[in-house]
VODREN-502422 format. One record per residue (C-alpha): x, y, z; residue number from 0. Coordinates in nm, 3 decimals, decimal comma, always signed. Layout:
<recs>
+---------+---------+---------+-----+
!      xx !      yy !      zz ! seq !
+---------+---------+---------+-----+
!       X !       Y !       Z ! NUM !
...
+---------+---------+---------+-----+
</recs>
This chain:
<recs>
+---------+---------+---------+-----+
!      xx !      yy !      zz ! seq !
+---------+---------+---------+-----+
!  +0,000 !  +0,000 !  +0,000 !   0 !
!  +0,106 !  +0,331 !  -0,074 !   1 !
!  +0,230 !  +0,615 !  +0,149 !   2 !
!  -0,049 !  +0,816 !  +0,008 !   3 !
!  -0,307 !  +0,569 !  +0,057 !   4 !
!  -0,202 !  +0,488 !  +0,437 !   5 !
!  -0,181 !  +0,868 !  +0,503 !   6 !
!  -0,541 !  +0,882 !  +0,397 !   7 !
!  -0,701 !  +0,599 !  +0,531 !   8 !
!  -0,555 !  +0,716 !  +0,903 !   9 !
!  -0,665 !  +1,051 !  +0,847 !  10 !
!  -1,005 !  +0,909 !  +0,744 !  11 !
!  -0,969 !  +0,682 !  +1,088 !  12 !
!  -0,873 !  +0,970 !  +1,298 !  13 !
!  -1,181 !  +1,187 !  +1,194 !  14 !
!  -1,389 !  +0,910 !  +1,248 !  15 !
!  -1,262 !  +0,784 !  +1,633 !  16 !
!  -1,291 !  +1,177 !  +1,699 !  17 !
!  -1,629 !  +1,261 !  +1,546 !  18 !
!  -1,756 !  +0,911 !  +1,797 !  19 !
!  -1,574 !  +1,058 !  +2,073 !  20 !
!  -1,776 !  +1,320 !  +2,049 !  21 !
!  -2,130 !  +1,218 !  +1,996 !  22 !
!  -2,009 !  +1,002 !  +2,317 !  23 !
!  -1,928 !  +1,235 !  +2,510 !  24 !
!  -2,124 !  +1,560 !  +2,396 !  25 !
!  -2,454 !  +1,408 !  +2,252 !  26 !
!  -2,748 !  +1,358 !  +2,498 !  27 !
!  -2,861 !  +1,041 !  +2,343 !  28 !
!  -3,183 !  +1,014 !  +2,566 !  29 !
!  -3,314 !  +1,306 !  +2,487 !  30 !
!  -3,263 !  +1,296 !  +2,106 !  31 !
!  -3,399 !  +0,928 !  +2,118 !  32 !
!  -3,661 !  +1,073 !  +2,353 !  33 !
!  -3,825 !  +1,321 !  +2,071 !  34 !
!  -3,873 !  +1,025 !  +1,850 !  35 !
!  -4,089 !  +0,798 !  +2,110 !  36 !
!  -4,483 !  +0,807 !  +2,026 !  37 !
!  -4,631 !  +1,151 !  +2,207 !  38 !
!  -4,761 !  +0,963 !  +2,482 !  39 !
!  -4,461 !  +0,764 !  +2,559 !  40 !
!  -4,241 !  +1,048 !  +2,570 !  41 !
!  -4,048 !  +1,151 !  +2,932 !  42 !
!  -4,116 !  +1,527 !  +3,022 !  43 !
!  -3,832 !  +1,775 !  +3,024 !  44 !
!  -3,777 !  +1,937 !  +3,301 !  45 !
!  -3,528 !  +2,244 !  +3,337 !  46 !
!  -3,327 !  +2,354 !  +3,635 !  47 !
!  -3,059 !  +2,565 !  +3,776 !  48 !
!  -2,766 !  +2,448 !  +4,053 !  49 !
!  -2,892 !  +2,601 !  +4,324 !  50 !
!  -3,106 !  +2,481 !  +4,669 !  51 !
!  -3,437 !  +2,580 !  +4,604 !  52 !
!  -3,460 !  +2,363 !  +4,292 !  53 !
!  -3,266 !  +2,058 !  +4,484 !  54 !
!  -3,608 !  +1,856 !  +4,496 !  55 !
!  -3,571 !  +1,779 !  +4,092 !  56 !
!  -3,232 !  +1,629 !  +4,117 !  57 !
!  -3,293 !  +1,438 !  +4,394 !  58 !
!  -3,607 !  +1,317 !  +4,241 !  59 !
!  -3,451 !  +1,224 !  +3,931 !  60 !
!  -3,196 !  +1,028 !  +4,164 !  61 !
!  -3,390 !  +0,857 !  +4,373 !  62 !
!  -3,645 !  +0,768 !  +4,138 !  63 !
!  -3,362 !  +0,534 !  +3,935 !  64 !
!  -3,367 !  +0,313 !  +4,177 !  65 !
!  -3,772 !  +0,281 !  +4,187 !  66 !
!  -3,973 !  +0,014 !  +4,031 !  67 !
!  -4,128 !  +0,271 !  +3,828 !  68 !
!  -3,774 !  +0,415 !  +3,716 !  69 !
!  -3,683 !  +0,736 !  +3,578 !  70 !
!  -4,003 !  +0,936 !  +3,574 !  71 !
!  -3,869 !  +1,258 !  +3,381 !  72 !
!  -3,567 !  +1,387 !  +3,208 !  73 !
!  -3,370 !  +1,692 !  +3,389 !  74 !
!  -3,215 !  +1,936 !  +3,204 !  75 !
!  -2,947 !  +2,159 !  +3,390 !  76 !
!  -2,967 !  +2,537 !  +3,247 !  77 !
!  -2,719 !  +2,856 !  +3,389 !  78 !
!  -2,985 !  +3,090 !  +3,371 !  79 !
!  -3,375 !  +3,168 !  +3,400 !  80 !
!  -3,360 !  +3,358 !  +3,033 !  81 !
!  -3,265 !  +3,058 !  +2,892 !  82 !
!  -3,527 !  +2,836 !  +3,046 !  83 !
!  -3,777 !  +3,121 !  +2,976 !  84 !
!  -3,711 !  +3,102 !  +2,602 !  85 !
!  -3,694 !  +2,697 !  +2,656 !  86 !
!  -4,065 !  +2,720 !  +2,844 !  87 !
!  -4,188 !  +2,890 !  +2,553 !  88 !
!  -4,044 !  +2,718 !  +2,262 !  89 !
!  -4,139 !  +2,394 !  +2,385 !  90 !
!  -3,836 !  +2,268 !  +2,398 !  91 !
!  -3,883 !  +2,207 !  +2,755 !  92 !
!  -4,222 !  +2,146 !  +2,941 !  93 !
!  -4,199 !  +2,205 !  +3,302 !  94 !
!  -3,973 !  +2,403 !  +3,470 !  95 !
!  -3,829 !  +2,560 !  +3,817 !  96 !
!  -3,835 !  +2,924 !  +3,768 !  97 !
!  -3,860 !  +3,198 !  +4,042 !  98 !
!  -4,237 !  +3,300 !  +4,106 !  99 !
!  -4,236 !  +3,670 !  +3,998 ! 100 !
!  -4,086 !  +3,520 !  +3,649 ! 101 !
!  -4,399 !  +3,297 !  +3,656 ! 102 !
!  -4,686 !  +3,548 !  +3,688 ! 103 !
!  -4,453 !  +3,777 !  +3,415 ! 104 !
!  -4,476 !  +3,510 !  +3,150 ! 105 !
!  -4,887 !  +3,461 !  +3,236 ! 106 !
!  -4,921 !  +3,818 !  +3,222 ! 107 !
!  -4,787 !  +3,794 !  +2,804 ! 108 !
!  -5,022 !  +3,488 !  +2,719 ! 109 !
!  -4,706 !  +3,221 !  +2,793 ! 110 !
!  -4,917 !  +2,903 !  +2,852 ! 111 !
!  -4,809 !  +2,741 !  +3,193 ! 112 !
!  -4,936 !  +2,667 !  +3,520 ! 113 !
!  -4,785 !  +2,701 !  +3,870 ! 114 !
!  -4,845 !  +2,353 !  +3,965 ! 115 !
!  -4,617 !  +2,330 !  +4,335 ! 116 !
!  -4,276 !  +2,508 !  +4,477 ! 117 !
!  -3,965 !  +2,444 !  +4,485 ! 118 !
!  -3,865 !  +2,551 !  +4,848 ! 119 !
!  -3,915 !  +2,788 !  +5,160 ! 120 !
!  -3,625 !  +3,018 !  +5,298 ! 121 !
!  -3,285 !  +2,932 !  +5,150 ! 122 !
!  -3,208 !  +3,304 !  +5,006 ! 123 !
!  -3,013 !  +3,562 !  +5,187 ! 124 !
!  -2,798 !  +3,941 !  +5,192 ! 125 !
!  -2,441 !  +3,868 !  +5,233 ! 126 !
!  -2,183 !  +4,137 !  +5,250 ! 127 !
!  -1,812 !  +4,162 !  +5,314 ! 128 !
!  -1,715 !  +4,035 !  +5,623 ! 129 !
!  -1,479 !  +4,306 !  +5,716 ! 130 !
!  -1,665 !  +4,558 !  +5,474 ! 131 !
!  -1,838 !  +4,909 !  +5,651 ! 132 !
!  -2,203 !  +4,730 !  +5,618 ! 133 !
!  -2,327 !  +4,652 !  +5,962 ! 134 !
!  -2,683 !  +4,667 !  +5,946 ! 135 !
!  -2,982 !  +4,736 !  +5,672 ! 136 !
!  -2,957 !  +5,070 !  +5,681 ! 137 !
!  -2,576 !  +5,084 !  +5,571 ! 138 !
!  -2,701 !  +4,977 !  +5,209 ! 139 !
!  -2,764 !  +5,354 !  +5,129 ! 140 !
!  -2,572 !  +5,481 !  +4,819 ! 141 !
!  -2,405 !  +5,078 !  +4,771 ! 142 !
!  -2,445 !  +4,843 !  +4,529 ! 143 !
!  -2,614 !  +4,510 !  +4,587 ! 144 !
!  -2,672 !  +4,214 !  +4,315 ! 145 !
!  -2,994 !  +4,066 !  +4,248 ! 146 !
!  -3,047 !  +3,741 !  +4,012 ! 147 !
!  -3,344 !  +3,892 !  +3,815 ! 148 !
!  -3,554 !  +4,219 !  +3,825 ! 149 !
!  -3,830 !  +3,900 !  +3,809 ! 150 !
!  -3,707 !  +3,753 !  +4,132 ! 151 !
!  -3,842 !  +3,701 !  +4,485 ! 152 !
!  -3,491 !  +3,852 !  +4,588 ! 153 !
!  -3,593 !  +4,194 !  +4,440 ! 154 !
!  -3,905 !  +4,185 !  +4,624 ! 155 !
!  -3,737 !  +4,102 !  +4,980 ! 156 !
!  -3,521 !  +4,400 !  +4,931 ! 157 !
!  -3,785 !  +4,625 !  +4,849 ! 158 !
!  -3,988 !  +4,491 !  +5,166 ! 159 !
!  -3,658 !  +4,528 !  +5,386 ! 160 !
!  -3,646 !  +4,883 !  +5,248 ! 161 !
!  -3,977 !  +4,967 !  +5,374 ! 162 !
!  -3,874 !  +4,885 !  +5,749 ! 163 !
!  -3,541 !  +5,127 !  +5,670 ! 164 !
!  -3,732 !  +5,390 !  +5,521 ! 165 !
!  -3,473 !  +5,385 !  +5,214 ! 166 !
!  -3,628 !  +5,480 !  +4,891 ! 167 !
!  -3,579 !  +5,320 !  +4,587 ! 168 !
!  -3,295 !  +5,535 !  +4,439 ! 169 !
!  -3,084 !  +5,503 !  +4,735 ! 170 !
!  -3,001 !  +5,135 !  +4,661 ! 171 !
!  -2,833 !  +5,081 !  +4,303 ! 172 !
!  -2,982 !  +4,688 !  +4,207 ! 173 !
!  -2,771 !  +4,514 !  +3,953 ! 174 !
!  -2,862 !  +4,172 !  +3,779 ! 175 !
!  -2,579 !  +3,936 !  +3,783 ! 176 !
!  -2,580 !  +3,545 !  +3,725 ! 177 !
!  -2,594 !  +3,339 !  +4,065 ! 178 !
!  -2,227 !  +3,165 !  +4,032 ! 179 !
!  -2,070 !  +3,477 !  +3,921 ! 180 !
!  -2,161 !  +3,739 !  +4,283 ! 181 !
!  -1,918 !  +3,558 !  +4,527 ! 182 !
!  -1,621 !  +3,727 !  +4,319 ! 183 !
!  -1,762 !  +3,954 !  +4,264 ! 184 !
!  -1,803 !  +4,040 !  +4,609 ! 185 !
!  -1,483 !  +3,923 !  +4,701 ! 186 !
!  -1,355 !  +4,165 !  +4,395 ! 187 !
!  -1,519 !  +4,466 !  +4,584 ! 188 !
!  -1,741 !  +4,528 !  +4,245 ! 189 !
!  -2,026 !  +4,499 !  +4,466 ! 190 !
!  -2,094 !  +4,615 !  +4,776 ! 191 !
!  -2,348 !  +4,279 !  +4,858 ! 192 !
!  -2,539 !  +4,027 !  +4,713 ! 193 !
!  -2,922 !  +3,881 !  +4,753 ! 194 !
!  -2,934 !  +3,529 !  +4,633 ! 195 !
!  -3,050 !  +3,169 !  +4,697 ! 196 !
!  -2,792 !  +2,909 !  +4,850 ! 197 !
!  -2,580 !  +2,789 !  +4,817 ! 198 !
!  -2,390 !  +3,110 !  +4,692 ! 199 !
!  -2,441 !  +3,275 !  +5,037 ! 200 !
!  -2,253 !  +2,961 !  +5,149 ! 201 !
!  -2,027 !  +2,983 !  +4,896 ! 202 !
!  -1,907 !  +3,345 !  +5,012 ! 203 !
!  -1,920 !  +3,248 !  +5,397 ! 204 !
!  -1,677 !  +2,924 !  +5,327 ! 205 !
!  -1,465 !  +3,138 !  +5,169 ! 206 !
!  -1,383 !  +3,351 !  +5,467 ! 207 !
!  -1,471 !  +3,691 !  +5,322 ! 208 !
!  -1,884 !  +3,724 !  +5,306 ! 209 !
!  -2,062 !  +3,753 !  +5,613 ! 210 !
!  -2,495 !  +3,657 !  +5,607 ! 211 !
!  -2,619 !  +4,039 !  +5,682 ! 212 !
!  -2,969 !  +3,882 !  +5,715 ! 213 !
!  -3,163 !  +3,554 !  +5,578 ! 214 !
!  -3,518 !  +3,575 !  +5,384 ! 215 !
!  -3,691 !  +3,449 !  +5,685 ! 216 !
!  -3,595 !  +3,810 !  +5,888 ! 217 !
!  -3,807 !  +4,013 !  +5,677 ! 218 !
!  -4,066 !  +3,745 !  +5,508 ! 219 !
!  -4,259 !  +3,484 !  +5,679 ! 220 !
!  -4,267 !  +3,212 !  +5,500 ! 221 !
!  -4,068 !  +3,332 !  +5,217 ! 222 !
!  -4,076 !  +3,136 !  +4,904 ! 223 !
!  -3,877 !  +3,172 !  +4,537 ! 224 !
!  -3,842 !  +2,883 !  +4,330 ! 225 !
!  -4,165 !  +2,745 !  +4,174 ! 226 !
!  -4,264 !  +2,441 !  +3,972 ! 227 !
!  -4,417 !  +2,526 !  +3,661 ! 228 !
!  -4,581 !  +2,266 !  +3,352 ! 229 !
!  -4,700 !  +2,396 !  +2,977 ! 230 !
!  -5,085 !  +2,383 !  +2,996 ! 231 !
!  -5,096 !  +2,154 !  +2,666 ! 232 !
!  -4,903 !  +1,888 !  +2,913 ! 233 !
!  -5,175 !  +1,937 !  +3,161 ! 234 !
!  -5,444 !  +1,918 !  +2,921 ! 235 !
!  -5,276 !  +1,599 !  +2,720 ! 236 !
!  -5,114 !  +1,412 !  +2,996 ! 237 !
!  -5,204 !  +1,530 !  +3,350 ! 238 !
!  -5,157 !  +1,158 !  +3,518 ! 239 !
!  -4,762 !  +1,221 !  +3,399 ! 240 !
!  -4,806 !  +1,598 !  +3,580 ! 241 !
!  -4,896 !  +1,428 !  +3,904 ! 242 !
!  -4,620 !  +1,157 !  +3,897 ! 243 !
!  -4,362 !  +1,449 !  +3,886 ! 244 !
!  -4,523 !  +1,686 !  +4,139 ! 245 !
!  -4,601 !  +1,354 !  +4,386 ! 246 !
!  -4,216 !  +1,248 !  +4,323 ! 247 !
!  -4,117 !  +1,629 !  +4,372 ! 248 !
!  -4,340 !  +1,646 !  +4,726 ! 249 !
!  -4,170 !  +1,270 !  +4,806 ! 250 !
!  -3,833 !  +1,440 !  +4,741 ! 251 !
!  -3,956 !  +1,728 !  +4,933 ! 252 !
!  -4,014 !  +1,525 !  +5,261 ! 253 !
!  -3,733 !  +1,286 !  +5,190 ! 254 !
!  -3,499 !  +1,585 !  +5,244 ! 255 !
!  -3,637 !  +1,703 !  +5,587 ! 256 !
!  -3,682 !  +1,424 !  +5,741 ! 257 !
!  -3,314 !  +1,360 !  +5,850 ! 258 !
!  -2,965 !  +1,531 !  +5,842 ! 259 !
!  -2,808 !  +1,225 !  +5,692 ! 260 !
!  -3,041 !  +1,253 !  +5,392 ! 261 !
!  -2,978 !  +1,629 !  +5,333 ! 262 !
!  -2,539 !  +1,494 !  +5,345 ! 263 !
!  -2,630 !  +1,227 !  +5,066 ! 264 !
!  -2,794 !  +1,433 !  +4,857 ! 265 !
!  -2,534 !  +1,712 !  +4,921 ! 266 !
!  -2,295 !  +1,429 !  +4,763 ! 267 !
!  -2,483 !  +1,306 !  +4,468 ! 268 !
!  -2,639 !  +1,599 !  +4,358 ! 269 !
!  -2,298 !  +1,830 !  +4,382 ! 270 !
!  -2,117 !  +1,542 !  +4,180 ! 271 !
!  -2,395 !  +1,429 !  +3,924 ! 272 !
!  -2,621 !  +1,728 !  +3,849 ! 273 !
!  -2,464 !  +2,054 !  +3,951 ! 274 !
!  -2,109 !  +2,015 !  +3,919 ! 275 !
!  -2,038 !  +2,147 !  +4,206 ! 276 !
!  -1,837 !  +2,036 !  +4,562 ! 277 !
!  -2,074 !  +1,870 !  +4,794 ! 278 !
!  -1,873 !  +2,048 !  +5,080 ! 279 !
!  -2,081 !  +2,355 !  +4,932 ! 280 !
!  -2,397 !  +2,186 !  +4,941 ! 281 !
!  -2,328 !  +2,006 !  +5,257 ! 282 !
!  -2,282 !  +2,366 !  +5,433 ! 283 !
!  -2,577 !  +2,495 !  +5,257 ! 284 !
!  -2,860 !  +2,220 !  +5,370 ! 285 !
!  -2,753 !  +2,172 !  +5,722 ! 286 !
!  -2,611 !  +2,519 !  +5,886 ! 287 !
!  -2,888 !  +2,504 !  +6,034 ! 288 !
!  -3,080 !  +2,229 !  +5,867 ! 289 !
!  -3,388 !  +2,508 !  +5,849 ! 290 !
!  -3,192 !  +2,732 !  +5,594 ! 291 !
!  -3,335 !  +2,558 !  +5,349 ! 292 !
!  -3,681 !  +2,370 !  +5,394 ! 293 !
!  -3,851 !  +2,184 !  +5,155 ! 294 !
!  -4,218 !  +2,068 !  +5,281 ! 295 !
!  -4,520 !  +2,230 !  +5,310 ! 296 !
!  -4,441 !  +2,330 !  +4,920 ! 297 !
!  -4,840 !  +2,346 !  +4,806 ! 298 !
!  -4,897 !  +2,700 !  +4,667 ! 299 !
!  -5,130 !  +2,918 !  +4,855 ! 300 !
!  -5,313 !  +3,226 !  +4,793 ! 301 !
!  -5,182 !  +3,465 !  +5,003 ! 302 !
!  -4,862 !  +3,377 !  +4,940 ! 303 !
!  -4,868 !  +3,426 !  +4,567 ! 304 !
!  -5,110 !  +3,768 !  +4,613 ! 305 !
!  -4,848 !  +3,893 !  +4,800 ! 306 !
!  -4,590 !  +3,848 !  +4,549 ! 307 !
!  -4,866 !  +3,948 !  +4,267 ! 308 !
!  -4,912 !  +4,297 !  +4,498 ! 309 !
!  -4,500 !  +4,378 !  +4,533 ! 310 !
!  -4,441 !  +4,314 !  +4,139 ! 311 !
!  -4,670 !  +4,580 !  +4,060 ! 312 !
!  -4,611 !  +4,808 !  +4,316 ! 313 !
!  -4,245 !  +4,777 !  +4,205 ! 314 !
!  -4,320 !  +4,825 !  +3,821 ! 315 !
!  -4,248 !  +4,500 !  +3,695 ! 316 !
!  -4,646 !  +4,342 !  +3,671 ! 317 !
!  -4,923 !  +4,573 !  +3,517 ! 318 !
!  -5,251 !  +4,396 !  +3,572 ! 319 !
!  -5,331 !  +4,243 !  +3,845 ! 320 !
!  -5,375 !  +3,805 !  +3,775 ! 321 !
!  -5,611 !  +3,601 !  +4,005 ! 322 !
!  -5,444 !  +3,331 !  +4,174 ! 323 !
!  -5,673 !  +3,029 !  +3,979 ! 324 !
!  -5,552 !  +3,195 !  +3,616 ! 325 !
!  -5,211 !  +3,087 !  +3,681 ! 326 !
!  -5,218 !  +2,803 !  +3,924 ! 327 !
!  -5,347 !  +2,431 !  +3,943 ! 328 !
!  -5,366 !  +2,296 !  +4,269 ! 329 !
!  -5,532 !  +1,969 !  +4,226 ! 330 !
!  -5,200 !  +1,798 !  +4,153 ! 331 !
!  -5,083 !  +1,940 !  +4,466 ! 332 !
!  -5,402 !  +1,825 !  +4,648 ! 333 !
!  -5,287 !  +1,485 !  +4,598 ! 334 !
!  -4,974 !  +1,515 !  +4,628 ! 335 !
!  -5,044 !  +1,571 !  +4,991 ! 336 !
!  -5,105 !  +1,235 !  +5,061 ! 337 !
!  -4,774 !  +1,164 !  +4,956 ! 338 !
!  -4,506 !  +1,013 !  +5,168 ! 339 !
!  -4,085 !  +1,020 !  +5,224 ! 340 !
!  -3,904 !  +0,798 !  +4,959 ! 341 !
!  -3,829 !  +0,492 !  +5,150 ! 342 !
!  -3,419 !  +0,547 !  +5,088 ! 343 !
!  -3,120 !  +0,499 !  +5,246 ! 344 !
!  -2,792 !  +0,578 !  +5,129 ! 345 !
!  -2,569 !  +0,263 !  +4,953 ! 346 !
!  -2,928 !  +0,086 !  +4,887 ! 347 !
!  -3,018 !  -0,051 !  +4,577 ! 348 !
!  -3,367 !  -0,002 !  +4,571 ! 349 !
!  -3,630 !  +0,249 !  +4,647 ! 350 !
!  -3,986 !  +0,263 !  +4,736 ! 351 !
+---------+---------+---------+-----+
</recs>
């Protein structure tokens, strides 16, 4: 064989072991094989962001692999609530965790979803620099402070912690920033403080330089931020597949509080398998104190969403005013109440 011919036939080789490599490694074969199952076959897609209040679809996912029933949904990690937003309405995803003022924004334009159960209570907090001239609320005049979203529950706890301070809204500049970027940011001194879910408050107080200036709790009872949301054509088409997820979301829910030991493994698998990142962070974030983040009660009530329906448009970002049943659907959540802990233990095979 010729030179030539040999110096061809690797090159063709070498494209080829590449180009498998990777579809291996880069291709999410479920999911494209998942688009060509019959409609009512098909798993759900459900998007998500690393952070605590959105722990319950990981763990679900997790947990629910070892089940008789298996894997009851396919999770789909996102950086971002824009790019879920465009996801949710594209289709290319059909439930979602998003943050609740997000969800009333997109029923407000005619985006076809339903706020079906929550994510979490607590689990977002103010940090500032630990040896930084903030000591209390009030020091936030004239500083700069990073929010996730101007549609975010974080906004609105500001704006209800600036009420008790008498501070004005001009006297606090708000910034949006992406959740893994504001502990450097912090630590940078390019922002005076930051209002986010866990576990980036974590994240700055492991690090030595952020100090917890006051948690979501101090300021609102019962405080709430992540939601559960599902297209209204899944509802309509397939709402026995809605209330598999939302039950396996509520036994994921309970699951978590029931023990410390549960909270550690789930620290572990979920840091290593889904979020990429260190279950020390995780582990610090679900149990100091194990209340910092709860997840159960999570069915969505009335006065908890008018509340957040009043605050967006009194802060400019909602202008009508929605009725709780035109963006909510609680009978999934109804029976989901009479849903038990996963039956789980760490190094098990099976669950139930």
């Amino acid at each position: 064989m010729r030179l030539k011919t040999k110096l061809l036939l690797f090159g063709i080789g070498w494209v080829v072991l590449i180009s498998g490599l990777h579809a291996y490694l880069n291709v999410n074969w479920a999911a494209l094989l998942n688009d060509y199952r019959p409609l009512e076959q098909r798993k759900i897609t459900v998007a998500y962001i690393p952070v605590t209040c959105q722990l319950t679809c990981p763990v679900t996912d997790y947990i629910s692999k070892y089940s008789l029933s298996g894997e009851e949904f396919m999770p789909r990690l996102f950086h971002g609530l824009p790019e879920i937003k465009e996801a949710l309405i594209s289709n290319r995803v059909q439930a979602a965790f998003i943050v609740a003022p997000l969800a009333l924004a997109l029923k407000a334009q005619g985006v076809p979803i339903k706020i079906v159960y929550l994510g979490h209570r607590y689990g977002s907090a103010v940090v500032v620099r630990k040896d930084g001239p903030i000591k209390t609320f009030a020091d936030m005049r004239g500083r700069t402070i990073a929010i996730p979203s101007r549609f975010s529950d974080e906004r609105l706890l500001l704006f209800r912690a600036m009420k008790v301070y008498g501070i004005k809204p001009g006297e606090i500049k708000m910034v949006e920033m992406a959740p893994p970027d504001v502990s450097s940011a912090l630590a940078a001194h390019a922002i005076d403080a930051f209002v986010m879910g866990e576990p980036f408050p974590s994240q700055a107080e492991m690090a030595g330089f952020g100090r917890v200036l006051f948690q979501a709790r101090d300021y609102w009872p019962d405080y709430m931020s992540c939601i559960l949301v599902v297209r209204q054509d899944l509802i309509d088409r397939r709402p026995d597949v809605v209330q598999v997820l939302v039950d396996g979301i509520a036994r994921s829910g309970l699951w978590l509080d029931t023990s410390k030991p549960h909270r550690e493994d789930a620290a572990d698998f979920v840091g290593r398998f889904y979020y990429n990142q260190k279950p020390a962070l995780l582990r610090w974030a679900l149990t100091k104190p194990m209340d910092r983040v709860t997840y159960s009660p999570l069915a969505p009530r009335r006065a908890d969403f008018d509340m957040v329906r009043d605050l967006m448009i009194e802060t400019g970002v909602l202008n009508k005013k929605l009725d709780f049943s035109e963006y909510t659907d609680t009978r999934f959540s109804d029976q989901a109440s009479t849903q038990t802990p996963w039956k789980y233990e760490p190094g098990t095979a099976t669950a139930r």
